[in-house]
C-alpha positions as CSV (number, residue, x, y, z in Angstrom):
1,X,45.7,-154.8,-50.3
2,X,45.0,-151.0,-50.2
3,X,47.8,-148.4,-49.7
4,X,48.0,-147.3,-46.1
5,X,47.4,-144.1,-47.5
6,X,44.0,-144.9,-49.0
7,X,42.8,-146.6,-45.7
8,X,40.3,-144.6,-43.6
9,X,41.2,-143.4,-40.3
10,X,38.9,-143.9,-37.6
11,X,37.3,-140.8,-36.1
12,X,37.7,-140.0,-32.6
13,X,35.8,-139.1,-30.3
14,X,33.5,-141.6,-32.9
15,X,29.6,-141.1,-32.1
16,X,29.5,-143.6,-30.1
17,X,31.5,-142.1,-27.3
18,X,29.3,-139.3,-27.2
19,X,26.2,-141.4,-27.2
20,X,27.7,-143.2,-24.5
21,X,29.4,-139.9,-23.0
22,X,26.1,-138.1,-22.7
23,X,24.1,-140.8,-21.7
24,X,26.6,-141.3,-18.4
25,X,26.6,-137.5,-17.8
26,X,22.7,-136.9,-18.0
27,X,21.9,-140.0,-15.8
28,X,25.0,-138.5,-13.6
29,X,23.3,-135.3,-13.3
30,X,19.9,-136.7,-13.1
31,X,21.2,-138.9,-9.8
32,X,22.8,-135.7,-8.4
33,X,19.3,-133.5,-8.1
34,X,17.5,-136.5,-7.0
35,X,19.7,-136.6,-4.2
36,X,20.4,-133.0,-3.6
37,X,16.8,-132.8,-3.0
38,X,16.6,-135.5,-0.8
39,X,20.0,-134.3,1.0
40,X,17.8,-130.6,1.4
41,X,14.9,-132.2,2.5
42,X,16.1,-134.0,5.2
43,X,18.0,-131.3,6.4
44,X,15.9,-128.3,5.9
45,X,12.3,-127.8,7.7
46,X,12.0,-126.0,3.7
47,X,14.2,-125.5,1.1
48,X,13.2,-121.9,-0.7
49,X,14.7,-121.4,-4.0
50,X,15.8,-117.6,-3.2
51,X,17.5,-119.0,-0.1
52,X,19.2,-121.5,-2.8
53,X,20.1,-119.2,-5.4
54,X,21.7,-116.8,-2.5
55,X,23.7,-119.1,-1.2
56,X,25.3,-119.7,-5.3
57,X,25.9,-115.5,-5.3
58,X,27.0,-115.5,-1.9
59,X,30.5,-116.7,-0.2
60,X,30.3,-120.3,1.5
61,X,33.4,-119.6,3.2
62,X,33.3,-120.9,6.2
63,X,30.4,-123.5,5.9
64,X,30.3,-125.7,9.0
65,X,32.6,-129.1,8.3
66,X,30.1,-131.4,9.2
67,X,27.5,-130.0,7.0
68,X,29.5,-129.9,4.1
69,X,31.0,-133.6,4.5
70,X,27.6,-134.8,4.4
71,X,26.4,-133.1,1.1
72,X,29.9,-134.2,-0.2
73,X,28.7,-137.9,0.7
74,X,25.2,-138.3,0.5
75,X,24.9,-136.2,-2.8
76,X,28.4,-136.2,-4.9
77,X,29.5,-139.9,-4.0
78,X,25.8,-141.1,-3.9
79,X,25.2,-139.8,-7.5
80,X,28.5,-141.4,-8.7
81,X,27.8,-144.5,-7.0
82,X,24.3,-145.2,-8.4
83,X,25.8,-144.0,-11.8
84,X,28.3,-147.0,-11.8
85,X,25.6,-149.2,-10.7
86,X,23.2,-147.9,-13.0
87,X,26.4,-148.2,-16.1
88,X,26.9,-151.9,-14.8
89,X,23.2,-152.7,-15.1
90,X,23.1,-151.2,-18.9
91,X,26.3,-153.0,-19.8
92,X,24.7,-156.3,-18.2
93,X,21.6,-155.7,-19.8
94,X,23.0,-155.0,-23.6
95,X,24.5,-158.3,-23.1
96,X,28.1,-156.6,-22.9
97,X,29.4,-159.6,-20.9
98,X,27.8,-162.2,-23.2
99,X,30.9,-163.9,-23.4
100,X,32.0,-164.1,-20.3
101,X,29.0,-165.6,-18.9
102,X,27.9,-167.5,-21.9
103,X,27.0,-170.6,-20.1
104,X,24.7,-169.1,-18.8
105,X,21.6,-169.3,-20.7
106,X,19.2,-167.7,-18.5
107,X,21.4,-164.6,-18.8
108,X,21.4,-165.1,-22.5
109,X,17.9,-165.3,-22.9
110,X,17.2,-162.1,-20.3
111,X,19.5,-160.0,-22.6
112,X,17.7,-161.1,-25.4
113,X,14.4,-159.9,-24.3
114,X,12.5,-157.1,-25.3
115,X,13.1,-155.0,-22.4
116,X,16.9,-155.3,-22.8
117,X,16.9,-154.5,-26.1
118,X,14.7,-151.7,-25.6
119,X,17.3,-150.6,-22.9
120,X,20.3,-150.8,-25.2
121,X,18.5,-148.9,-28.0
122,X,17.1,-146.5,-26.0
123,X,20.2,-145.8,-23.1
124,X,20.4,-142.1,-24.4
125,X,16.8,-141.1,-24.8
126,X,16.1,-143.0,-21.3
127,X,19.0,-140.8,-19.5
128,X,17.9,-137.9,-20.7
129,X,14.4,-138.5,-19.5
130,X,15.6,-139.4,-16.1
131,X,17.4,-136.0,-16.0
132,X,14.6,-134.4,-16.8
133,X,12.2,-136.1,-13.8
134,X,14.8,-135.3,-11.6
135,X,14.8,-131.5,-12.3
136,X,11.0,-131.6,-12.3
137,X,11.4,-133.3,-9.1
138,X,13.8,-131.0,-7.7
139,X,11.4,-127.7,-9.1
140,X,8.7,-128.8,-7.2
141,X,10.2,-129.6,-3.9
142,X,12.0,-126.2,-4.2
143,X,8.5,-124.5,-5.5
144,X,10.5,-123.3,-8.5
145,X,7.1,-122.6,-10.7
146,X,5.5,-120.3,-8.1
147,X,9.1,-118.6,-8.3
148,X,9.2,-117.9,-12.0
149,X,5.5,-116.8,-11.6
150,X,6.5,-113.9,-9.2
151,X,9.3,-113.4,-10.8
152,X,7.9,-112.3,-13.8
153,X,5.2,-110.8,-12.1
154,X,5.5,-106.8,-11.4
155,X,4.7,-105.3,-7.6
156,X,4.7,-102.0,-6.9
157,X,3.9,-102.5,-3.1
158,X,8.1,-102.1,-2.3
159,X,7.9,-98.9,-4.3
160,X,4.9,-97.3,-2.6
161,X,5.8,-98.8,0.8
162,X,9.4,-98.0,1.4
163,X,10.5,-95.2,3.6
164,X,14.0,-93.7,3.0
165,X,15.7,-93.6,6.6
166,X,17.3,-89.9,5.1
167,X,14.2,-88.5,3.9
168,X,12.5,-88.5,7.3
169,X,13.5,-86.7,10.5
170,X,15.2,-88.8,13.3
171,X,15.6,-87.0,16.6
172,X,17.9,-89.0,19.2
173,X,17.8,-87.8,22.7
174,X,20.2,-85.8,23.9
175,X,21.9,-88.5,25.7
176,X,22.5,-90.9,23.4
177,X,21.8,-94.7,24.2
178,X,24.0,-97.4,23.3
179,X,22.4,-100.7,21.7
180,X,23.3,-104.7,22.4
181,X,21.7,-106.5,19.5
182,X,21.5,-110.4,20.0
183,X,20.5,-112.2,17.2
184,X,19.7,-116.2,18.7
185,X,19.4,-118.5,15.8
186,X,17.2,-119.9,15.3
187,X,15.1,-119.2,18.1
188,X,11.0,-119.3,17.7
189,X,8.3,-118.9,20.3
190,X,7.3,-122.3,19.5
191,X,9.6,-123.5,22.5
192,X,7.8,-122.3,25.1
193,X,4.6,-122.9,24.0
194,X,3.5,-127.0,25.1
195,X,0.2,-126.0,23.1
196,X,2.1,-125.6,19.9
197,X,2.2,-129.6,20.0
198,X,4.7,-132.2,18.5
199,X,7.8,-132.6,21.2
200,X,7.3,-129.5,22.9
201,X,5.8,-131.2,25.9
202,X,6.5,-128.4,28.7
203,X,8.3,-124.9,27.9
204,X,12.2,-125.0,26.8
205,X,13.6,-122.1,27.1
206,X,12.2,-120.7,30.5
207,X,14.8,-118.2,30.5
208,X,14.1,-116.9,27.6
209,X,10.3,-116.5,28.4
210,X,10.7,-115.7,31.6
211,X,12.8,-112.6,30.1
212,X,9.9,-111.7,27.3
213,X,7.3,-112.1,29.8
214,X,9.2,-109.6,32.6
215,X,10.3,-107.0,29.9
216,X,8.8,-105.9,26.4
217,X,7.4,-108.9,24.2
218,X,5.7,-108.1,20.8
219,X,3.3,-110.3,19.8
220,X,0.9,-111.7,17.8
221,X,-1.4,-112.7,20.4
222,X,-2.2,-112.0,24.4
223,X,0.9,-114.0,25.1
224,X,4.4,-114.6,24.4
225,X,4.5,-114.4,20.7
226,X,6.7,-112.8,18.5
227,X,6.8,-112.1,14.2
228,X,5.7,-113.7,11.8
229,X,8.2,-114.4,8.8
230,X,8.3,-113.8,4.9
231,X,10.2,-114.3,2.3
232,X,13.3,-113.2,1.7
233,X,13.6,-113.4,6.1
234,X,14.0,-117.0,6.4
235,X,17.5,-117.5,6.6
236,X,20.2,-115.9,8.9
237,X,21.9,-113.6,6.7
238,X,18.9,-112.5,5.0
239,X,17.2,-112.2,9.0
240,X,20.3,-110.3,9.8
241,X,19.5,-107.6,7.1
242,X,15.9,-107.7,6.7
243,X,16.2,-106.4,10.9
244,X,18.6,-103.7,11.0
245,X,17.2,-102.7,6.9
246,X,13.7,-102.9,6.9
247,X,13.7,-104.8,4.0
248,X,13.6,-108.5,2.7
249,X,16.5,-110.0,0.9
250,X,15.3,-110.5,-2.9
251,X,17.3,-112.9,-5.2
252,X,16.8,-112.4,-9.2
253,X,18.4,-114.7,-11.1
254,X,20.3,-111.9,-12.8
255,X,21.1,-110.0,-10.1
256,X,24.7,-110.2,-9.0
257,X,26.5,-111.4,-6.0
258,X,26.0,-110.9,-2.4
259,X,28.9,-110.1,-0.9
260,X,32.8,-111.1,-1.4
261,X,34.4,-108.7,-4.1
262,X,31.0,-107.4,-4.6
263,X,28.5,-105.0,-3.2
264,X,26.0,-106.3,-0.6
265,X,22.6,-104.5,-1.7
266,X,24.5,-101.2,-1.7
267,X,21.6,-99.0,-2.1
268,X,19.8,-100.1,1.1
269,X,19.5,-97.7,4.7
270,X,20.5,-99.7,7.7
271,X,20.6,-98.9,11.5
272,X,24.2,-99.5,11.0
273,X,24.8,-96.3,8.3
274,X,21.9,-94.0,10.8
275,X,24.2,-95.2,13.8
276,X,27.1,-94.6,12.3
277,X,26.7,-91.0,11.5
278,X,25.7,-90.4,14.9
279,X,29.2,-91.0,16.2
280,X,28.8,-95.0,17.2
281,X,31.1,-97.2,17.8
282,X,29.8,-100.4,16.1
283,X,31.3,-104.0,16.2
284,X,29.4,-107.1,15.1
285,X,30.6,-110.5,16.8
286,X,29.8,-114.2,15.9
287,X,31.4,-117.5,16.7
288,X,32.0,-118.5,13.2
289,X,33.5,-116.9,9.4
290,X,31.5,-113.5,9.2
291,X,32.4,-114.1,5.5
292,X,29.5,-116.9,5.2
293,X,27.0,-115.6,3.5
294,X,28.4,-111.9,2.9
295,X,27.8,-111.1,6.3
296,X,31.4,-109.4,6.4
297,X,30.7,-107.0,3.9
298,X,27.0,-106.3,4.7
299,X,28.0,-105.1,7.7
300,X,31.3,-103.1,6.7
301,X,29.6,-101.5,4.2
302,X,26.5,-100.5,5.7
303,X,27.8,-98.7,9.3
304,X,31.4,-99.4,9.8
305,X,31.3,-102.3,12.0
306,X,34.5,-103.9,13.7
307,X,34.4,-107.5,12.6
308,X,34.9,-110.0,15.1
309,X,35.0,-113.6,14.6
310,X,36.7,-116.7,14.4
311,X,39.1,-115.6,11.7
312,X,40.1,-112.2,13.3
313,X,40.2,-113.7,17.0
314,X,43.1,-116.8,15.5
315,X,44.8,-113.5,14.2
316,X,44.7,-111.9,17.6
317,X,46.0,-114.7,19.1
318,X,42.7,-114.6,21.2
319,X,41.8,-118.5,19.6
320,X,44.1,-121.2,18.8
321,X,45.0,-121.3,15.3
322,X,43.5,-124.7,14.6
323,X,40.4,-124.4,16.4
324,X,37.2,-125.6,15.1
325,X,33.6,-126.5,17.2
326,X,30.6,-126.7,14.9
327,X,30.6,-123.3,13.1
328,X,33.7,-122.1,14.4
329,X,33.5,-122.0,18.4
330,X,30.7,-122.7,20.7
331,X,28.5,-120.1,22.4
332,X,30.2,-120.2,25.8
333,X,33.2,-119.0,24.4
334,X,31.3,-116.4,22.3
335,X,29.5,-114.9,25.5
336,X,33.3,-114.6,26.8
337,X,34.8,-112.9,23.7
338,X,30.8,-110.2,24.1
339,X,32.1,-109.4,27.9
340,X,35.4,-108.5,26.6
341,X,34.7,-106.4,23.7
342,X,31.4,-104.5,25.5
343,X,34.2,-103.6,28.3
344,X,36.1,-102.1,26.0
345,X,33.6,-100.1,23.8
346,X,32.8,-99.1,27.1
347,X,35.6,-97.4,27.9
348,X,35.2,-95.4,24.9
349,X,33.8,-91.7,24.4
350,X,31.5,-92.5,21.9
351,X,28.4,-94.5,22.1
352,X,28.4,-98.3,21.1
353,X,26.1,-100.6,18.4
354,X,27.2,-104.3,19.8
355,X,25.7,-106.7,17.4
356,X,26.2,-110.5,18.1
357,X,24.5,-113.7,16.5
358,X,24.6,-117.1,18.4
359,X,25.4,-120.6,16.7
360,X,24.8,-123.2,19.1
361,X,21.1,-123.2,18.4
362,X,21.9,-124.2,14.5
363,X,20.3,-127.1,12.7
364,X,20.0,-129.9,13.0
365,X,20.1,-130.5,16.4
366,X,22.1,-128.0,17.9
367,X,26.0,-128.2,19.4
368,X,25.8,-129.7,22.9
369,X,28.4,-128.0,24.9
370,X,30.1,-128.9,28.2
371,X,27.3,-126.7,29.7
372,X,24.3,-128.6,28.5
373,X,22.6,-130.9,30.9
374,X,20.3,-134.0,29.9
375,X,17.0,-132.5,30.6
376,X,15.2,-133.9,28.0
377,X,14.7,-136.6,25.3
378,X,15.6,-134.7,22.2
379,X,19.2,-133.1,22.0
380,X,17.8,-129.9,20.5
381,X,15.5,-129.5,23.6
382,X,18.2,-129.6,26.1
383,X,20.8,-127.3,23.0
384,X,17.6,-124.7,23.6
385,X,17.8,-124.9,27.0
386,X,21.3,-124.8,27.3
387,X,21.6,-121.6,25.3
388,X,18.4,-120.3,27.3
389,X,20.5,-120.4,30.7
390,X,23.3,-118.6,28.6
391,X,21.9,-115.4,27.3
392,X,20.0,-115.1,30.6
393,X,23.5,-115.6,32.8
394,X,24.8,-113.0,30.0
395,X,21.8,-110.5,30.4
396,X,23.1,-110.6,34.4
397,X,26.0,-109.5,33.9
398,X,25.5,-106.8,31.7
399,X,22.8,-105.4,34.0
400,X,25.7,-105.6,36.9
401,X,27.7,-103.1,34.5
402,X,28.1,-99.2,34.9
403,X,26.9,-98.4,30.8
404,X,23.7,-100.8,31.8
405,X,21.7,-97.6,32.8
406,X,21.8,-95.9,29.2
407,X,21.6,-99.2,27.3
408,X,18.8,-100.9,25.4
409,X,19.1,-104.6,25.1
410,X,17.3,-106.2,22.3
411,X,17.6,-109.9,21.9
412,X,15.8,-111.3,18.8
413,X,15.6,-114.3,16.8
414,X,16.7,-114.5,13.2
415,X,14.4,-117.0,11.9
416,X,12.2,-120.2,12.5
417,X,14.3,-123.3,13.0
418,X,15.3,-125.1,10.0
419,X,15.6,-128.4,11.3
420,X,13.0,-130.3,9.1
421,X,11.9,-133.0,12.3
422,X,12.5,-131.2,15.4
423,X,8.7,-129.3,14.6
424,X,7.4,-131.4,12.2
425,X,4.5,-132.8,14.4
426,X,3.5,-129.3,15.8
427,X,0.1,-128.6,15.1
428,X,-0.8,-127.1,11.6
429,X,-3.0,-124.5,13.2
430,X,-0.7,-123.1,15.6
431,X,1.3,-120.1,14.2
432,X,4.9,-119.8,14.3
433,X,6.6,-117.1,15.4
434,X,10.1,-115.5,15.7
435,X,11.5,-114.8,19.4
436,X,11.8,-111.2,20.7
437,X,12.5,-109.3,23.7
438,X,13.8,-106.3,24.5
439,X,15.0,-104.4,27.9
440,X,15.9,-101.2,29.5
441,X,13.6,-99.4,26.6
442,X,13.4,-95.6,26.7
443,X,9.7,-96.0,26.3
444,X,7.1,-98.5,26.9
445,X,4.1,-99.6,24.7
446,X,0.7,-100.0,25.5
447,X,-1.0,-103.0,25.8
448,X,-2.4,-102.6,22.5
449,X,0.6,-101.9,21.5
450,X,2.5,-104.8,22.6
451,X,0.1,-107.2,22.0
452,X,-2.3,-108.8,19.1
453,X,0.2,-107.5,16.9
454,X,0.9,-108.6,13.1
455,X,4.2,-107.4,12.5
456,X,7.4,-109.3,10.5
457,X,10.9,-109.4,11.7
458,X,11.5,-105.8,9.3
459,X,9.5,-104.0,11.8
460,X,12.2,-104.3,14.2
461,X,14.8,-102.1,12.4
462,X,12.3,-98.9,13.6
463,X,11.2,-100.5,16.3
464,X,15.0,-100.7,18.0
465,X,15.7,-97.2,17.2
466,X,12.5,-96.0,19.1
467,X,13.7,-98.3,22.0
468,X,16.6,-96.3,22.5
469,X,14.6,-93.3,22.8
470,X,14.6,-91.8,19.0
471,X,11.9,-90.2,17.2
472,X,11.4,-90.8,14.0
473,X,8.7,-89.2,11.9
474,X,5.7,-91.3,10.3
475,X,7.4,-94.0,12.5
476,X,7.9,-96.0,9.6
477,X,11.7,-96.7,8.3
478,X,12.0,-98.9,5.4
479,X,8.9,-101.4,5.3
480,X,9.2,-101.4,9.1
481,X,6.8,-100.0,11.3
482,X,7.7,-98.7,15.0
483,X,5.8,-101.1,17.1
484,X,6.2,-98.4,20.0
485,X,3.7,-96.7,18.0
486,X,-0.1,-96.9,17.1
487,X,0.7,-96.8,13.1
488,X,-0.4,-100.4,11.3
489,X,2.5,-102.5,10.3
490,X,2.5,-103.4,6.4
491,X,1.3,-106.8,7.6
492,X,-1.6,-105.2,9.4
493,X,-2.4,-103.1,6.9
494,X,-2.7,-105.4,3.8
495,X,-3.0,-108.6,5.7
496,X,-0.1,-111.5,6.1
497,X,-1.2,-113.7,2.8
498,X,-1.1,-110.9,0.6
499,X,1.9,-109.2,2.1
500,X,3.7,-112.8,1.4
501,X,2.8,-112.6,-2.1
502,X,3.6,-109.6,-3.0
503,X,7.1,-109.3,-1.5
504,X,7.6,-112.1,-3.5
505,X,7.2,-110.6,-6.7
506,X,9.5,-108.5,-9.1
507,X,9.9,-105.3,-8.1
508,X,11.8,-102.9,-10.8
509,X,12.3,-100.4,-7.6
510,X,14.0,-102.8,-5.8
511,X,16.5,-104.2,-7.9
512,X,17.8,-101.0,-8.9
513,X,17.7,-98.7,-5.8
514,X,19.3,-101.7,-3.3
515,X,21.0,-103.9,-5.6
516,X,22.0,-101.8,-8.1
517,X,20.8,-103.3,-11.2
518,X,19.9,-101.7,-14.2
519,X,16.4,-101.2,-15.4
């Protein structure tokens, strides 16, 4: 017998653990995408990858419970499920539990087959390959090639394009206006529009059309229509920015955060920094975390705002501490809190920017309140409705209101819907647009003006400012183009498809004069 000294210790981890250890981690991983996709497809009308890789640089604080329980389910304990099912079919296969079930010999001669042994030779190589279907898979659901095309393609259209708000002149009347900026998510014209097709069998949200069609509509035909949407637009906080910046939200991979302890695009020109010098009062208000998404320090950066929401009003004592409906609270509750805080600005001597964003309209189906009724057969439908009867009720009392007289009202949405089967049968030919409207305007269009228009939701950040009666030279602010005016909008000009394209390409400009990066 050898010394104990001269026998060789095992090594450990041996390579067999890691054979085995990577084999269970890439078929892990592989089972994760697959059903992350899945997970985003069925949730999302469309998953674009710059609205993925914002949400990894931006705070998810705040993230609706619901929402997150079922990634939490249907993509972590999915993926870990199929992974022990998947380990217990390898183990069966290689004949692991020979002895257990020797008797039987149809067992015995499965696992001796060619296709077992080729599994149990092969359990690394064949893991790694599933990984690598699965993040093919997931790159072309997600469009990921035509991403890393623009991405390392250069534009110079931002460059050329962009208007500085502080190299032109800006003339506000003497009086100055104040502003009530509703942002309705996900609201579209396609809900009042039966033509459109799929369940839209009769209009919606008559309130809401009824409101376009008695004030100012832009559109993008003779009727109620409203702007078109690009990249970089398509989600709220990017919506949110793109309308009171002129610009679209881009996300390079080596760009930094958005939001939280860092800067949010700190070289861009908002409404909120031109209002702000003016004297404004300015107070954004939504029913859920304004830290979602950055939106807390977008808009405390760029104008000053008072930040209202669900955090602040528990600290205030204005919502219970342990309240919680969908996103944070429901609409009915938000219109409350608007009444309150517009009476008080008010009151004020300076002039007031009251910013708001709605929830209950939010994918996928909508919150139904107390107030919705059962009007029709699709939740979302009567949600639409119900929030329809709630901006219009809220539009009624403002008008009932001594500032009403020297303020313009514009209600927008932020972006299509992103519930992937509320549309999914509307006609391929019928064009999509984002909801807008705005009242009590210090100036009126022309029909030519208002309508036939091709415009995106950045045309909106000169076009508000011209609604409360300012002039602004060139009438072009950002990539936005003053509607009010006879100027061609960028998406005019160059035409929608190659607009599209080239916003989403690199642009050197952009990354370092609004994000800050270096060349």
């Amino acid at each position: 017998m050898q010394p104990s000294s001269q026998i060789k210790k095992s090594k450990f981890p041996s390579k067999r653990f890691w054979y085995y250890f990577f084999s269970t981690l890439f078929i892990t991983i592989g089972n994760a995408i697959v059903f992350l996709t899945v997970w985003m497809g069925n949730k999302y009308d469309h998953v674009y990858i710059d609205q993925f890789i914002y949400q990894l640089k931006a705070p998810a604080t705040g993230t609706e419970a619901a929402l997150m329980n079922s990634a939490y389910i249907r993509v972590g304990l999915f993926a870990i499920m199929l992974t022990v099912a998947e380990v217990f079919a390898y183990l069966l296969a290689s004949g692991y539990y020979k002895n257990r079930i020797k008797n039987v010999t149809k067992y015995l001669e499965v696992c001796n087959g060619k296709l077992c042994q080729f599994i149990t030779k092969r359990a690394l190589s064949i893991a790694a390959w599933c990984m690598v279907f699965a993040i093919l898979f997931f790159s072309i659901s997600l469009d990921i090639p035509e991403y890393v095309y623009f991405q390392n393609t250069d534009s110079v259209l931002i460059e050329n394009e962009y208007v500085d708000p502080f190299e032109v002149d800006i003339q506000f009347p003497e009086t100055k206006r104040n502003l009530i900026y509703i942002f309705l998510e996900s609201m579209e014209v396609t809900y009042a529009e039966p033509e459109a097709g799929g369940p839209i069998s009769e209009n919606v949200i008559v309130e809401l059309a009824d409101l376009a069609n008695e004030n100012i509509n832009f559109s993008n035909d003779e009727n109620l229509g409203g702007a078109l949407t690009f990249t970089g637009t398509t989600w709220t906080a990017a919506a949110m920015v793109s309308q009171t910046s002129g610009l679209v939200v881009k996300v390079p991979l080596s760009a930094g955060s958005y939001g939280g302890d860092s800067p949010y695009m700190p070289g861009a020109q908002t409404i909120g920094e031109i209002l702000d010098q003016q004297g404004y009062n300015q107070l954004l208000l939504v029913g859920s975390d304004a830290r979602f998404a950055g939106r807390d320090t977008y808009f405390s950066e760029h104008g000053n705002y008072t930040i209202v929401d669900t955090e602040s009003l528990k600290a205030q004592g204005r919502l219970p501490e342990d309240y919680r409906e969908f996103w944070g609270f429901e609409d009915e509750k938000l219109f409350e809190f608007a009444k309150e805080e517009l009476t008080r600005l008010a009151q004020e001597d300076a002039p007031f920017n009251f910013t708001m964003l709605t929830c209950d309209t939010h994918f996928p189906d909508g919150y139904q309140c107390r107030l919705c009724q059962t009007e029709y057969p699709e939740q979302y439908s009567n949600v639409m409705r119900c929030s329809a009867r709630q901006v219009k009720t809220f539009i009624d009392w403002i008008k009932e209101q001594d500032f009403y007289e020297n303020t313009t009202i514009v209600i927008s949405g932020d972006h299509l819907t992103m519930d992937p089967k509320y549309l999914q049968d509307v006609n391929p030919e019928y064009t999509r647009t984002v909801y807008n409207c705005i009242i009590n305007s210090a100036i009126e269009p022309t029909e030519e003006q208002e309508k036939n228009r091709q415009f995106g939701v950045f045309d909106m950040f000169p076009t508000t400012l011209a609604a409360m009666g300012v002039k602004i030279e060139g009438d072009r602010l950002g990539l936005g183009t003053n509607l009010f005016s006879d100027t061609p909008t960028l998406t005019e000009h160059y035409t929608f498809e190659i607009l599209y394209d080239e916003l989403q390409k690199n642009s050197t400009f952009y990354n370092t004069t609004f994000l800050g990066m270096e060349e």
